[in-house]
RODO-2510 file (C-alpha; in nm, 4 decimals, decimal comma):
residues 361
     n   res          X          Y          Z
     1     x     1,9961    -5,7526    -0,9826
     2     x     2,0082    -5,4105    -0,8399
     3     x     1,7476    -5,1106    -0,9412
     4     x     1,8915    -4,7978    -0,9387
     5     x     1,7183    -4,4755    -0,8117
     6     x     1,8368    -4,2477    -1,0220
     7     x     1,6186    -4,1314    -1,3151
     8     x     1,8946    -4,0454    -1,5517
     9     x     2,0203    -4,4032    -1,4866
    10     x     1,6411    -4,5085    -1,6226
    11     x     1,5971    -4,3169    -1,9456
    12     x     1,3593    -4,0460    -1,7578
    13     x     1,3700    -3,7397    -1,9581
    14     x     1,5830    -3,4659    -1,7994
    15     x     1,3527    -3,2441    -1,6130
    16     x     1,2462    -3,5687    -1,4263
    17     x     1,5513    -3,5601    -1,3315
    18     x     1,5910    -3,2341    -1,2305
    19     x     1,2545    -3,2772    -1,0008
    20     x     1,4338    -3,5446    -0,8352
    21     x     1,7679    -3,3699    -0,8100
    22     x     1,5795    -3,0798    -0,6006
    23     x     1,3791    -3,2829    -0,4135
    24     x     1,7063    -3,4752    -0,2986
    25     x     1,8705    -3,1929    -0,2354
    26     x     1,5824    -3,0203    -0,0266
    27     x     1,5264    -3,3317     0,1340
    28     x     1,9279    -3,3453     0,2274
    29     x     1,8720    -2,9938     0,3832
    30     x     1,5805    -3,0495     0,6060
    31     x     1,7637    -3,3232     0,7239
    32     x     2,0682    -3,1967     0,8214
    33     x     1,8804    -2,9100     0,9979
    34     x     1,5895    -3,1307     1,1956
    35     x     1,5641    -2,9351     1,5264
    36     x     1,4937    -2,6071     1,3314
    37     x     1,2420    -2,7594     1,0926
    38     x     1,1181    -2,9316     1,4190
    39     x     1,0464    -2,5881     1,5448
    40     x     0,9316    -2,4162     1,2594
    41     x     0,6838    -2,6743     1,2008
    42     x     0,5777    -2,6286     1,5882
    43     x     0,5383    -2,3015     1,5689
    44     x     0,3440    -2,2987     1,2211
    45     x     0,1240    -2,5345     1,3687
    46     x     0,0376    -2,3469     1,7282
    47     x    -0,0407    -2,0300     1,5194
    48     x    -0,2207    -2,1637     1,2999
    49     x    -0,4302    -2,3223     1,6076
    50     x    -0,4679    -1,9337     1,7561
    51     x    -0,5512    -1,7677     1,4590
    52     x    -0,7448    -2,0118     1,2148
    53     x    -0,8715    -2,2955     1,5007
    54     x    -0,9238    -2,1189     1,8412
    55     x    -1,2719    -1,9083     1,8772
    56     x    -1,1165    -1,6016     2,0363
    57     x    -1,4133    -1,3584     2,0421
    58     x    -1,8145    -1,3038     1,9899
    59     x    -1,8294    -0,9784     1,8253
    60     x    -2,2142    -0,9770     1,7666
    61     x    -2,2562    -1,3156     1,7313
    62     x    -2,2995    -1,5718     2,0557
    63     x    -2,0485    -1,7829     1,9634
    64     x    -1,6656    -1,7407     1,9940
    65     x    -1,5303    -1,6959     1,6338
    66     x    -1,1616    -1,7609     1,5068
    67     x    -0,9550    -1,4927     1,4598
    68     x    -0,9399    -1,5211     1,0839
    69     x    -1,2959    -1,5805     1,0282
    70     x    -1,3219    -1,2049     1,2139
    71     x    -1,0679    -1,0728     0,9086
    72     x    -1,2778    -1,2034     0,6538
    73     x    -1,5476    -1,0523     0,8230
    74     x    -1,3307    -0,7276     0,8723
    75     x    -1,2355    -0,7320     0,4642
    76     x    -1,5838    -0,7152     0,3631
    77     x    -1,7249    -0,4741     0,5568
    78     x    -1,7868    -0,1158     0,4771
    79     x    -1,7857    -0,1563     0,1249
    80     x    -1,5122    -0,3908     0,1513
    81     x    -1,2587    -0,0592     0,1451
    82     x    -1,0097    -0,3318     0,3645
    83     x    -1,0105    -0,6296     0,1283
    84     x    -0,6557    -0,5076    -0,0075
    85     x    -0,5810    -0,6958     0,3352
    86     x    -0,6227    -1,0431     0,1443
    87     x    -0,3230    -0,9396    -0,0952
    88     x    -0,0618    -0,8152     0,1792
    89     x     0,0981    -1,1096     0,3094
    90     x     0,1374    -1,2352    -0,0280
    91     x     0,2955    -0,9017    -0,1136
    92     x     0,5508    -0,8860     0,1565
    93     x     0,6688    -1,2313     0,0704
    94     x     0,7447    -1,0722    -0,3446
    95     x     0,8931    -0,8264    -0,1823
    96     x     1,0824    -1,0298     0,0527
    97     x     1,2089    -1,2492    -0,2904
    98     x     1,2845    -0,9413    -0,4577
    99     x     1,5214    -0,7566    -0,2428
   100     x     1,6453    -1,0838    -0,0789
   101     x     2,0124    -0,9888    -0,1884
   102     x     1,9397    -0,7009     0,1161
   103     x     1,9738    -1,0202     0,3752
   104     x     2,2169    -1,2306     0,1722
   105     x     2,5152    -1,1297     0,4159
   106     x     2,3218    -1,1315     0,7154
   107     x     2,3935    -1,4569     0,9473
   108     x     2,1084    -1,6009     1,1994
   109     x     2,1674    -1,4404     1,5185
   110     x     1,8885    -1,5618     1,7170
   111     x     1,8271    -1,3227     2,0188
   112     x     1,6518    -1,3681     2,3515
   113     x     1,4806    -1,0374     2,2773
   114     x     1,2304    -1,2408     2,0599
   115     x     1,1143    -1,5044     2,3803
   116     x     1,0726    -1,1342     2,5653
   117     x     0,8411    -1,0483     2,2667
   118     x     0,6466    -1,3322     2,2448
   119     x     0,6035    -1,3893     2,6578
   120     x     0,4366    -1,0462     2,5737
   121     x     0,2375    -1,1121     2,2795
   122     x     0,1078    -1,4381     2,4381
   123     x    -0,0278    -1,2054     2,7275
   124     x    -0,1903    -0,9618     2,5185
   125     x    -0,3302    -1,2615     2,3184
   126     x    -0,4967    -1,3866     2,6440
   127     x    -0,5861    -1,0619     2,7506
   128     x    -0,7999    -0,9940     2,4150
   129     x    -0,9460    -1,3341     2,5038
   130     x    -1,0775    -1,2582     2,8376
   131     x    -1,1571    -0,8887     2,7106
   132     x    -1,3611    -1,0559     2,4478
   133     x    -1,1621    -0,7971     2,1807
   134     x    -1,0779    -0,8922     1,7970
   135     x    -0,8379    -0,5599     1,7833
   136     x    -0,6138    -0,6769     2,0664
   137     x    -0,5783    -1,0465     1,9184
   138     x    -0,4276    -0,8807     1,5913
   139     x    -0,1956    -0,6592     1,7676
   140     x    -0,1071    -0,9511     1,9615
   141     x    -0,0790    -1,1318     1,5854
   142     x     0,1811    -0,8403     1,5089
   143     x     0,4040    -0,8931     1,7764
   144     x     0,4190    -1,2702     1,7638
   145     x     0,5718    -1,2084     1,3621
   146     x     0,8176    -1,0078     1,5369
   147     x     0,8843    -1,1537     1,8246
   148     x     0,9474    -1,4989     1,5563
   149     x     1,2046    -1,3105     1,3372
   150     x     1,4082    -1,2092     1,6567
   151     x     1,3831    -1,5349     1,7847
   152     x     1,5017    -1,7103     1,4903
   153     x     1,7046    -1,4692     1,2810
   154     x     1,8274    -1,1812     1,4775
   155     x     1,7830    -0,7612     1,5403
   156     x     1,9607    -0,7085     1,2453
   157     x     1,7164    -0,9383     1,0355
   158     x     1,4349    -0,7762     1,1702
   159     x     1,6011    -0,3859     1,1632
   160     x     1,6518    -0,4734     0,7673
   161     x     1,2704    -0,6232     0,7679
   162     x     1,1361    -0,3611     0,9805
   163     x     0,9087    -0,1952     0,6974
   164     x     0,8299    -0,5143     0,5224
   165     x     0,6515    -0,6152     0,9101
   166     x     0,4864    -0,2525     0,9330
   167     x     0,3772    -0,3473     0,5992
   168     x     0,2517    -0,6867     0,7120
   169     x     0,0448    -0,4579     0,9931
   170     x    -0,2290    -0,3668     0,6991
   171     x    -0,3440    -0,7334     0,7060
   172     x    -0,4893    -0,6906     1,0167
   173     x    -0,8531    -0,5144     0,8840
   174     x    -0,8832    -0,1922     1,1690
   175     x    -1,2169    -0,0642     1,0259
   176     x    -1,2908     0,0958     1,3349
   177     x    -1,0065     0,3633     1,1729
   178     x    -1,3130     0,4133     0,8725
   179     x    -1,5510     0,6125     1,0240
   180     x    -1,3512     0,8296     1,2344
   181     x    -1,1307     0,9345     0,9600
   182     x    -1,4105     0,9547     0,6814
   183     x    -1,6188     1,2181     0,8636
   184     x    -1,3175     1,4972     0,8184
   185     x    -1,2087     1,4302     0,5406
   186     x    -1,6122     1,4583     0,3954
   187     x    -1,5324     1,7963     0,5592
   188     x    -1,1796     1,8759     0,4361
   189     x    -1,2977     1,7495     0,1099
   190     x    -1,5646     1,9452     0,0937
   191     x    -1,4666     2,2987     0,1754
   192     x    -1,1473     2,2524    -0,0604
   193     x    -1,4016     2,2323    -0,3331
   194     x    -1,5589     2,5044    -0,2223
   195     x    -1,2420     2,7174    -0,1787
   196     x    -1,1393     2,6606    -0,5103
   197     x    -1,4252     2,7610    -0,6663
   198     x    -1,4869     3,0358    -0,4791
   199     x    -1,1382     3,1541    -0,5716
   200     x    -1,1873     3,1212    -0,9212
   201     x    -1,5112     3,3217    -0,9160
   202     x    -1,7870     3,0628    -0,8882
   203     x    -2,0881     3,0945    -0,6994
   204     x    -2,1682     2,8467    -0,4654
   205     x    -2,3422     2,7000    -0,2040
   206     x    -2,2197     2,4869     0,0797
   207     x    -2,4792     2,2686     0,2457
   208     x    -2,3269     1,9936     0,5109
   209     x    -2,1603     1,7647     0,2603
   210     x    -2,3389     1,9198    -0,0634
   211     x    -2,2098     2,1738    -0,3174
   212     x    -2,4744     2,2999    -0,5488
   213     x    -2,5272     2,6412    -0,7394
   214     x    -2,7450     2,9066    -0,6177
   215     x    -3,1100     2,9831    -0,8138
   216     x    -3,0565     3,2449    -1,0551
   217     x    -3,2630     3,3860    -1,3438
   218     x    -3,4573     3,0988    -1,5419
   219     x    -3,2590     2,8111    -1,2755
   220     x    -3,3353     2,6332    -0,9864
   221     x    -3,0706     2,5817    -0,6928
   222     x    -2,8531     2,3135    -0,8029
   223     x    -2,9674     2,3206    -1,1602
   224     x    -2,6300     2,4299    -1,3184
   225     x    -2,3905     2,1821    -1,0967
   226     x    -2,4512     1,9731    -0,7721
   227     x    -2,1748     1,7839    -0,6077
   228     x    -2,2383     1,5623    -0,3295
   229     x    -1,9232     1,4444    -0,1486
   230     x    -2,0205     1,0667     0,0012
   231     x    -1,7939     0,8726     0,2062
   232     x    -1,6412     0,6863    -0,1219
   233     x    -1,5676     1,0402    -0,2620
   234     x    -1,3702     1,1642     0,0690
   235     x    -1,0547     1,0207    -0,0303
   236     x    -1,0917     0,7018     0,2006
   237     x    -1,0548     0,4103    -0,0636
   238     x    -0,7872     0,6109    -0,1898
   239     x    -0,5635     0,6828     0,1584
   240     x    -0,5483     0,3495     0,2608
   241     x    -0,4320     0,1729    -0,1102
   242     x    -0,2328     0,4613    -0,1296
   243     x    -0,0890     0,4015     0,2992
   244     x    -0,0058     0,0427     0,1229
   245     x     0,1633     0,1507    -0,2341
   246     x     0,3529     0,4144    -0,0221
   247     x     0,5221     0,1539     0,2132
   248     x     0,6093    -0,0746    -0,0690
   249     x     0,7094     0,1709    -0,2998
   250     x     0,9106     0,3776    -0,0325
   251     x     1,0730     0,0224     0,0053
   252     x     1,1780    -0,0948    -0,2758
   253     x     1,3178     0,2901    -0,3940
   254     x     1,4021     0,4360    -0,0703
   255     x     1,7120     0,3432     0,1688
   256     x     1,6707     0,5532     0,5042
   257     x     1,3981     0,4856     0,7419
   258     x     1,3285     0,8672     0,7761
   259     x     1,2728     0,9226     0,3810
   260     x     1,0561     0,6344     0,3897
   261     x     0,8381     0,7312     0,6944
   262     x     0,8123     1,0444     0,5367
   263     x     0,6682     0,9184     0,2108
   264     x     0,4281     0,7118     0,3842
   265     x     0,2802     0,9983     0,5763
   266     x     0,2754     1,1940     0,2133
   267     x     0,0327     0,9388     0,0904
   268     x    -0,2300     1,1497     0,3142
   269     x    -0,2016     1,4854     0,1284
   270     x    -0,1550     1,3327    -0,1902
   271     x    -0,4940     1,1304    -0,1487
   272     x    -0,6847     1,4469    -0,0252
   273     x    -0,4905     1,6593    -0,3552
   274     x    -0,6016     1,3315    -0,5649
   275     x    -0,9439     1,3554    -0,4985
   276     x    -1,0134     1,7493    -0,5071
   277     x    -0,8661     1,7000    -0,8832
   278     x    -1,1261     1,4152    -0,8884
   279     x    -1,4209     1,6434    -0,7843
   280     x    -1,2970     1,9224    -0,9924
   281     x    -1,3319     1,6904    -1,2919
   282     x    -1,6814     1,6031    -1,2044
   283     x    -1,7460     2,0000    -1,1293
   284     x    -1,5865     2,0820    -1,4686
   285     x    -1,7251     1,7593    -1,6615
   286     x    -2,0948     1,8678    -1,5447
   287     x    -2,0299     2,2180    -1,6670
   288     x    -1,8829     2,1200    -1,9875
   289     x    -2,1091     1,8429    -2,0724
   290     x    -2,4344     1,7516    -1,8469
   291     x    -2,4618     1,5770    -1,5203
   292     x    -2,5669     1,2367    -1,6496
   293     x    -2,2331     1,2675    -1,8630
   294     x    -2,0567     1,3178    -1,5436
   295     x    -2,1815     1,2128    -1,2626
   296     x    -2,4295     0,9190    -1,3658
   297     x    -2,6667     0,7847    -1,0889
   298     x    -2,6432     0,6668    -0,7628
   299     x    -2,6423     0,2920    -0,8526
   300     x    -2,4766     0,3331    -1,2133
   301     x    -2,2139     0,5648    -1,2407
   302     x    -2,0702     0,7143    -1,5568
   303     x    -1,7575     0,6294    -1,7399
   304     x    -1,6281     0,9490    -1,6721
   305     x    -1,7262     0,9298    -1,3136
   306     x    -1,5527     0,6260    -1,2785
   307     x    -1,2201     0,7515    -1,5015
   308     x    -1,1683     1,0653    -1,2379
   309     x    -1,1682     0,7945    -0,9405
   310     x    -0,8878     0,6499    -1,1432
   311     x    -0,7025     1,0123    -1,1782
   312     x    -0,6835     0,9967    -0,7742
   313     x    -0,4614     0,7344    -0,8230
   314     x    -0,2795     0,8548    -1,1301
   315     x    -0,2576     1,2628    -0,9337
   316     x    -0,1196     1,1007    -0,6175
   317     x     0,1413     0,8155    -0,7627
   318     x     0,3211     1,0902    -0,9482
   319     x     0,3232     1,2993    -0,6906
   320     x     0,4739     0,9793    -0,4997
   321     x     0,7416     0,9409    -0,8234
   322     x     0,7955     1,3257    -0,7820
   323     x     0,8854     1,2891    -0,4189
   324     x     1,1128     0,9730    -0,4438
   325     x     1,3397     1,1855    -0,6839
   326     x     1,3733     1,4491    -0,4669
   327     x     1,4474     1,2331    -0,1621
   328     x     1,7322     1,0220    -0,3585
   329     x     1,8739     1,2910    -0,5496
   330     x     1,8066     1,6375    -0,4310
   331     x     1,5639     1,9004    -0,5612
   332     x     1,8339     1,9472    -0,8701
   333     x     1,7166     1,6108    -1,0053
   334     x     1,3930     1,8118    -1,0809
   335     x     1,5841     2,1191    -1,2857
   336     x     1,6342     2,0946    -1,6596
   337     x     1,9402     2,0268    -1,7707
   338     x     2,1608     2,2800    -1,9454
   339     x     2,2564     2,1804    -2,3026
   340     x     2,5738     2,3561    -2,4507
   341     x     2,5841     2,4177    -2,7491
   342     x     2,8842     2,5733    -3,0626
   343     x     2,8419     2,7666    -3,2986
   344     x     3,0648     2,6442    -3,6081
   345     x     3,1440     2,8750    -3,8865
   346     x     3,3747     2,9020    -4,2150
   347     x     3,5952     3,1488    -4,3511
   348     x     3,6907     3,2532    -4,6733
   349     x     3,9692     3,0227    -4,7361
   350     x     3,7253     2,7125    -4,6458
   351     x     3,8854     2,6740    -4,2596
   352     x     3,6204     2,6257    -3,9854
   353     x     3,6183     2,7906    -3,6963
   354     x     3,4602     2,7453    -3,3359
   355     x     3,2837     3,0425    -3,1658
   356     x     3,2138     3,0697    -2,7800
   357     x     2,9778     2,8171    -2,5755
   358     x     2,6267     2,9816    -2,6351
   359     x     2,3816     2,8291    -2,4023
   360     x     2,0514     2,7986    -2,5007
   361     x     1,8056     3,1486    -2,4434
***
């Protein structure tokens, strides 16, 4: 008597069936393509040693750390404004899923290019090593995904995938970027406010990163409104989520590298014009209302403090929705459309008749 391994043959109900269909079929496939499976599996296997195995540098410890125990380290710090990092490589995959029909007539091409890629990402991997430097092991991270995809797949994979990897970059936490960037735009933030409401006739003083109103009769300085512009209110969180949602965004809806390198670099002036609407809604929330109404404390912010961080977002992604129209379809796209319209009338013996086109005053 012979058993047979098929569940429909059994009485299995169907979608045990199907489950052993696909695993058949997958099963078939890695078979009939054992050296590259081989190899993938290899090379999953010696990154994963580098990055999540090998202690690669001290930092401020005495011990040599992993790689990846440095990025969780990296995510956390200052305020965590990197942690978005956790959610990229997930992200690129989506995005990989969703416009896979973008690679579907591509065939692998592997090119040598990718061994001249890696030779040089294995040097600046042992060069971070010896140089006891987290940064250089990431960059070194960055070219070994590229260096793979030209290996394996081809230029013309990796031209098509070429934004999805400067995507990938933003895993990599580079917080040394935070403070060098904050400190201007605390500046740049800060004398926008001022402009504006200088410009629309209010009086006020500037004082380092501190906006407050001058004494006047029956009030103390800063009485009437004070605005202190931290780090968090600079437009940091802001510019690098919106860096991110400008490279995926720019994408998915955008075709030519130029239109989406310049959508990318938008995000910066569409953070900064996010958050002076943010600290004009504070300015005008405090005059309207009071400051605990707008502002809040230090360690418990208001609701309405918290809804204008939110308009930074909402100020700078339609901006972002503004742009993409005009970079696919022209500044026309933004024009209203002309509607035509006839004027129908009767005469006396009950016959209509059409006057002229009259478009609209």
């Amino acid at each position: 008597m012979t058993s047979s391994s098929n569940p429909s043959e059994r009485g299995y109900p169907r979608w045990l069936e199907k489950l052993f269909n696909g695993v058949r079929f997958l099963g078939i496939a890695v078979w009939r393509r054992r050296p590259t499976v081989i190899m993938l599996g290899c090379v999953a296997l010696v990154m994963g040693y580098l990055y999540f195995g090998f202690g690669y540098s001290t930092g401020y410890q005495f011990e040599r750390s992993t790689l990846w125990s440095n990025m969780r380290q990296g995510y956390r710090m200052e305020q965590a404004e990197w942690a978005f990092g956790y959610f990229v490589p997930p992200v690129v995959l989506i995005l990989f899923f969703v416009t896979r029909k973008r690679f579907a007539n591509l065939t692998a091409r592997p090119s040598y290019l990718g061994l001249v890629v890696l030779a040089l990402a294995c040097f600046i991997y042992f060069g971070g090593y010896k140089a006891n430097e987290k940064y250089v092991g990431y960059f070194a991270g960055q070219l070994f995904v590229a260096g793979f995809v030209l290996w394996f797949l081809g230029v013309e994979f990796f031209r098509r995938a070429f934004w999805l990897w400067v995507l990938f970059g933003l895993t990599w936490p580079l917080v040394f970027l935070i403070e060098p960037i904050a400190s201007p735009l605390q500046l740049l933030m800060t004398k926008l406010t001022e402009g504006y409401l200088r410009l629309t006739g209010v009086e006020v003083v500037r004082s380092g990163t501190s906006l407050y109103s001058p004494p006047a009769e029956g009030m103390a300085a800063g009485e009437r409104f004070s605005l202190g512009i931290a780090v968090a209110c600079s437009g940091l969180r802001s510019l690098f989520a919106l860096g991110m949602v400008s490279l995926i965004y720019g994408y998915i809806s955008l075709r030519k590298s130029w239109q989406r390198l310049f959508l990318a670099v938008s995000a910066v002036p569409f953070a900064i014009f996010g958050n002076l609407v943010r600290m004009l809604l504070l300015y005008y929330g405090t005059i309207w209302f009071s400051k605990d109404f707008a502002i809040g404390s230090d360690e418990h912010p208001s609701t309405f403090h918290i809804g204008a961080g939110i308009a930074v977002f909402i100020v700078a992604l339609l901006c972002m929705l503004i742009l993409v129209e005009v970079l696919n379809r022209g500044f026309n796209s933004l024009k209203r459309k002309r509607v035509r319209t006839r004027v129908v009338g009767m005469d006396a013996e009950g016959i209509t008749s059409e006057g002229p086109d009259n478009p609209p005053e």
